[in-house]
KELUM-857823 format. One line per 8 residues: number of its first residue (from 1); their letters; for each residue x, z, y of C-alpha. Coordinates in Angstrom, 2 decimals, always signed. Example, Ala and Ser with C-alpha at 12.3 -4.5 7.8 and 13.67 -1.06 7.14 Angstrom:
<sites>
1 = AS = +12.30:+7.80:-4.50 | +13.67:+7.14:-1.06
</sites>
This chain:
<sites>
1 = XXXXXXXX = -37.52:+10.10:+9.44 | -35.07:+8.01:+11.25 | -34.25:+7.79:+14.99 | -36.28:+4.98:+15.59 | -39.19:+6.47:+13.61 | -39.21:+9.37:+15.72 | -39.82:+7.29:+19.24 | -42.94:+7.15:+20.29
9 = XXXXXXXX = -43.69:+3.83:+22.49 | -45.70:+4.31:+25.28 | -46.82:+2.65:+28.34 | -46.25:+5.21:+30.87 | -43.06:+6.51:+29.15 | -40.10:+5.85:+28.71 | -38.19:+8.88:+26.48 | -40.69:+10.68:+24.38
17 = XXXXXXXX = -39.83:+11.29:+20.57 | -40.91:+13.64:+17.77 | -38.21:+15.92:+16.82 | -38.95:+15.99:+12.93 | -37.04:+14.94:+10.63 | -33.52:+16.48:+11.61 | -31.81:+18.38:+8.75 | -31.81:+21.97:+8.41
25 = XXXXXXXX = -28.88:+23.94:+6.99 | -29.15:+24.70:+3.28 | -31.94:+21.86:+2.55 | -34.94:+20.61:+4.72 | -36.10:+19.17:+7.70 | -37.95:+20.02:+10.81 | -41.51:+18.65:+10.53 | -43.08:+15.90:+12.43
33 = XXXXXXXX = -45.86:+16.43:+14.73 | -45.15:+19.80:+15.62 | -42.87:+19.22:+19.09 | -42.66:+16.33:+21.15 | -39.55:+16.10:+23.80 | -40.62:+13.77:+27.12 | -39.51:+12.35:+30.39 | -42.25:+13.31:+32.87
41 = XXXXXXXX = -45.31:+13.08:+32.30 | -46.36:+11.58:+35.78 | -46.73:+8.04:+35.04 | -48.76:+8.01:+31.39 | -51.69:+5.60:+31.21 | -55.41:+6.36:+29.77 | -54.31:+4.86:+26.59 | -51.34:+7.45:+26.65
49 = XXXXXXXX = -53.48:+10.46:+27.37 | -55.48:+9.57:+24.56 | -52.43:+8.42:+21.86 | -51.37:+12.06:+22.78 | -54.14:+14.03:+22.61 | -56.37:+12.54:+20.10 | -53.84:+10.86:+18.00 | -50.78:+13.51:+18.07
57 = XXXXXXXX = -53.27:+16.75:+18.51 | -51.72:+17.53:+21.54 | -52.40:+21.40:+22.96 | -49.75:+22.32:+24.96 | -47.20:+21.11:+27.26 | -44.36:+23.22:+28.45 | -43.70:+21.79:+31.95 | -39.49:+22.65:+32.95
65 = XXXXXXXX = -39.75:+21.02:+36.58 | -39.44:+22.77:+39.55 | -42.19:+23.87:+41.90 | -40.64:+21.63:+44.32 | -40.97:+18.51:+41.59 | -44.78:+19.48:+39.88 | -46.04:+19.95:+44.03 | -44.61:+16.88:+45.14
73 = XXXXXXXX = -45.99:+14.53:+41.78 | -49.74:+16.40:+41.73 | -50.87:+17.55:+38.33 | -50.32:+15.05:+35.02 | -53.20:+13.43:+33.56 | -52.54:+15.25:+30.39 | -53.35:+18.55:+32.32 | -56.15:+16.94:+34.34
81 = XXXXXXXX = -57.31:+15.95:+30.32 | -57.69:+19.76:+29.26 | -54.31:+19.97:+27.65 | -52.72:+23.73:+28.55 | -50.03:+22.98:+30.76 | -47.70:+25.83:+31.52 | -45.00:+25.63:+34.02 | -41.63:+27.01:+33.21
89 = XXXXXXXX = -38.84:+25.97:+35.71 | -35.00:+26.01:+34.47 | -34.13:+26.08:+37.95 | -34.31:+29.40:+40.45 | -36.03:+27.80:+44.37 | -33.54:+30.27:+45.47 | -29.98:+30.77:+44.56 | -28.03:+30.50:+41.81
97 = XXXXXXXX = -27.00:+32.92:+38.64 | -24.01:+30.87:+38.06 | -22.84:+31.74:+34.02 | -19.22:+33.45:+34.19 | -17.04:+30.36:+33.15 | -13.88:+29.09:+34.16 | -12.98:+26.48:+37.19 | -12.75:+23.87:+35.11
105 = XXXXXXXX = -15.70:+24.07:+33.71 | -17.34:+20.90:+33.01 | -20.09:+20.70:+36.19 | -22.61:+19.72:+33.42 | -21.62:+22.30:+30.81 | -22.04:+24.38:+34.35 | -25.57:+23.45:+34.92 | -26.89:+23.88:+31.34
113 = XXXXXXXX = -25.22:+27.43:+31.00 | -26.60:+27.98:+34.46 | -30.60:+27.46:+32.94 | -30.27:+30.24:+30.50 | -28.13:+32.47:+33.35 | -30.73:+31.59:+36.13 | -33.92:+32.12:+34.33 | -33.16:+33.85:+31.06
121 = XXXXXXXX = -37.22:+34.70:+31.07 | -38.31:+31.56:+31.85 | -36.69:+29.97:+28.51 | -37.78:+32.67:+26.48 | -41.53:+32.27:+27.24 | -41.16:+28.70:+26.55 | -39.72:+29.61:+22.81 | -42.75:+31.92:+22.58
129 = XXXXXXXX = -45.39:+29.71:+23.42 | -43.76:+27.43:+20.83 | -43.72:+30.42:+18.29 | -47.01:+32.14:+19.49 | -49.43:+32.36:+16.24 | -52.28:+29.51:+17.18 | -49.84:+27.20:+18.77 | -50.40:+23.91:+18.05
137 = XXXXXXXX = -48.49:+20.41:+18.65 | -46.53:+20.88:+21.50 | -44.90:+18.43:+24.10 | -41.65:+19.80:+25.99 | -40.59:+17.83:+29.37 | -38.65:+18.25:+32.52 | -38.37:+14.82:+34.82 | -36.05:+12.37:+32.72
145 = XXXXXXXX = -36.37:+14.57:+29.47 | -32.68:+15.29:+28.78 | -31.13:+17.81:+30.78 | -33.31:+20.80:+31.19 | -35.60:+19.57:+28.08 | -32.76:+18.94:+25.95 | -30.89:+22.46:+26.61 | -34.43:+23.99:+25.37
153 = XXXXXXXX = -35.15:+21.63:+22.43 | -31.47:+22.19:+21.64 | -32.04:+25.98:+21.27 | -35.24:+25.71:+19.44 | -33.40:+23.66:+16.52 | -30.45:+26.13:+16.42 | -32.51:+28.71:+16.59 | -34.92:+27.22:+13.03
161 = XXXXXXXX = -31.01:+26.43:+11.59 | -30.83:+22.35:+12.24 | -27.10:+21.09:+11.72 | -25.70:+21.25:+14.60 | -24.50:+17.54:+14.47 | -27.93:+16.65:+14.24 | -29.26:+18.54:+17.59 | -26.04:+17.09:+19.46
169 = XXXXXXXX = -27.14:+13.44:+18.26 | -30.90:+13.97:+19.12 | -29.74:+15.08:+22.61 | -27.63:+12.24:+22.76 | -30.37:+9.76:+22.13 | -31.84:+10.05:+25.52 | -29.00:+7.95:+26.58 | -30.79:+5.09:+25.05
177 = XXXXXXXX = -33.65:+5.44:+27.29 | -31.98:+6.17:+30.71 | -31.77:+2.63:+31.89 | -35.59:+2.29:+31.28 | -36.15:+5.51:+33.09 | -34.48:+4.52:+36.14 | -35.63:+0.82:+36.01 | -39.75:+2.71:+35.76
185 = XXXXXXXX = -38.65:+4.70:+38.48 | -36.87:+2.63:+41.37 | -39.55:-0.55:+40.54 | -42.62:+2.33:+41.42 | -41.31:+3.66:+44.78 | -39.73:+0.49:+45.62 | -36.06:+1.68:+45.01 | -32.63:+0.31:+44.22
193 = XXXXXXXX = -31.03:+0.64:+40.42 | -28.23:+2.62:+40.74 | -24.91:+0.42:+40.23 | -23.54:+2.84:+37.73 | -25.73:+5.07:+35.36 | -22.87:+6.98:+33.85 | -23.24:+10.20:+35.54 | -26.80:+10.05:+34.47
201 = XXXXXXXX = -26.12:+9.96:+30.58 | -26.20:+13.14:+28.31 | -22.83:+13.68:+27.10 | -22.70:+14.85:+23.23 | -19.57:+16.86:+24.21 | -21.64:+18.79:+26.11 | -24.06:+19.85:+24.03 | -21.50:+20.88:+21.19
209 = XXXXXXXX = -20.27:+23.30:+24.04 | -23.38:+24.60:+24.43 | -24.12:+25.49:+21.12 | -20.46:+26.61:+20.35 | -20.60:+28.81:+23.07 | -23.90:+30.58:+21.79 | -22.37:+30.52:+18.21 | -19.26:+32.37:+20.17
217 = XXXXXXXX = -21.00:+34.84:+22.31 | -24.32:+35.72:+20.23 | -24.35:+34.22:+16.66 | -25.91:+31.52:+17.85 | -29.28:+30.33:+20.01 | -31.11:+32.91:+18.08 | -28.97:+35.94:+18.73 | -29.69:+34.74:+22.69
225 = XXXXXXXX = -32.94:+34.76:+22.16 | -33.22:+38.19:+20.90 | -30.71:+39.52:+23.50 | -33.32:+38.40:+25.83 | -36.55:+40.02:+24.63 | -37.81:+37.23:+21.70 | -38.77:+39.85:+18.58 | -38.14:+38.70:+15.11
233 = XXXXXXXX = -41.25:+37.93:+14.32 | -41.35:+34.75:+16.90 | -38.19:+33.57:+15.53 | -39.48:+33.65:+12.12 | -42.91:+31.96:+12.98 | -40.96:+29.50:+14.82 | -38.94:+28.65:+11.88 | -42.16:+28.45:+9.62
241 = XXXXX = -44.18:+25.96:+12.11 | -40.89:+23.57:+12.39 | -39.13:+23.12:+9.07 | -39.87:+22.50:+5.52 | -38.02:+22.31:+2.53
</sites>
């Protein structure tokens, strides 16, 4: 499955794709229709609710936004639809558990080390919902669908043994859609575009530092996982449910 195979068009959004299809160390792929990554899920249209849930089996959707961000947008249509929405912030309302890393740490290297440092629990329970035994197709978003969903979608492939190329290109794709996200965005609530959408771009550098430093420091995003309470019988399920050979 190519890149543009695994983009799913849809009225309300703007950066939603399937991640099957990415190679897995030692032969395979990760299967399609298993996890979907998103942009928020505030703007989706009837037809979009029902493309998702009747068309892609939709059952779950692991919601990474703040309290802050899900009370100020009202619940999704998907969740108003009967889809089991389960909220999972990256981000403490309170104070920081900044990672130990040096000054000149990249400030987004920073923040993505900071989402397993700030709420180590909080991204575990997300891998376990995607692992738990009767879990079905899954959608994964945050508010743009790159930063906080892309540091979790990035561990779940490391963690089923995608190449790690692969995972830093996937994460990189987002930077396709940010334009679109910004033009949805400032047209709705009567904004400005931003003269310069640099800063707003994942940066494929980054996410090889992210999954060097796990490979570093705990054999990788599965070795994190069990540091932090996932049992070996959720990572194993989780590799069943998202590759084949």
């Amino acid at each position: 499955m190519t890149a543009v195979d695994r983009w799913l068009e849809l009225e309300g959004l703007d950066n939603v794709r399937d991640v099957g299809g990415l190679p897995v160390v030692g032969g395979g792929t990760t299967r399609s229709g298993v996890l979907l990554r998103s942009a928020s899920l505030h703007y989706v249209t009837p037809a979009d609710v029902r493309h998702l849930v009747e068309t892609f089996g939709l059952s779950l959707v692991l919601d990474l936004r703040t309290t802050r961000e899900i009370d100020r947008d009202g619940p999704t249509a998907v969740a108003t639809a009967g889809v089991e929405t389960v909220a999972l912030s990256f981000i403490p309302e309170e104070g920081r558990a900044l990672p130990e890393t040096g000054d000149d740490t990249d400030p987004l290297l920073r923040n993505y080390l900071g989402y397993l440092a700030d709420r180590p629990d909080n991204v575990v329970e997300a891998v376990r919902r995607l692992a738990a035994p009767q879990a079905g197709p899954a959608l994964v978003h945050c508010a743009a669908g790159k930063d906080r969903t892309g540091v979790l979608v990035a561990l779940v492939l490391d963690t089923v043994g995608v190449e790690h190329e692969a995972i830093v290109d996937d994460y990189a794709l987002s930077a396709t859609r940010v334009e679109a996200l910004f033009r949805r965005w400032t047209t709705i609530e009567g904004g400005e575009m931003p003269a310069d959408l640099t800063p707003h771009l994942p940066r494929a550098e980054v996410m090889s530092a992210v999954l060097e430093t796990l490979a570093r420091k705990h054999g990788g995003a599965a070795g994190w996982l069990r540091v932090n309470g996932l049992d070996d019988d959720a990572i194993a399920r989780l590799r069943e449910r998202l590759t084949a050979s």
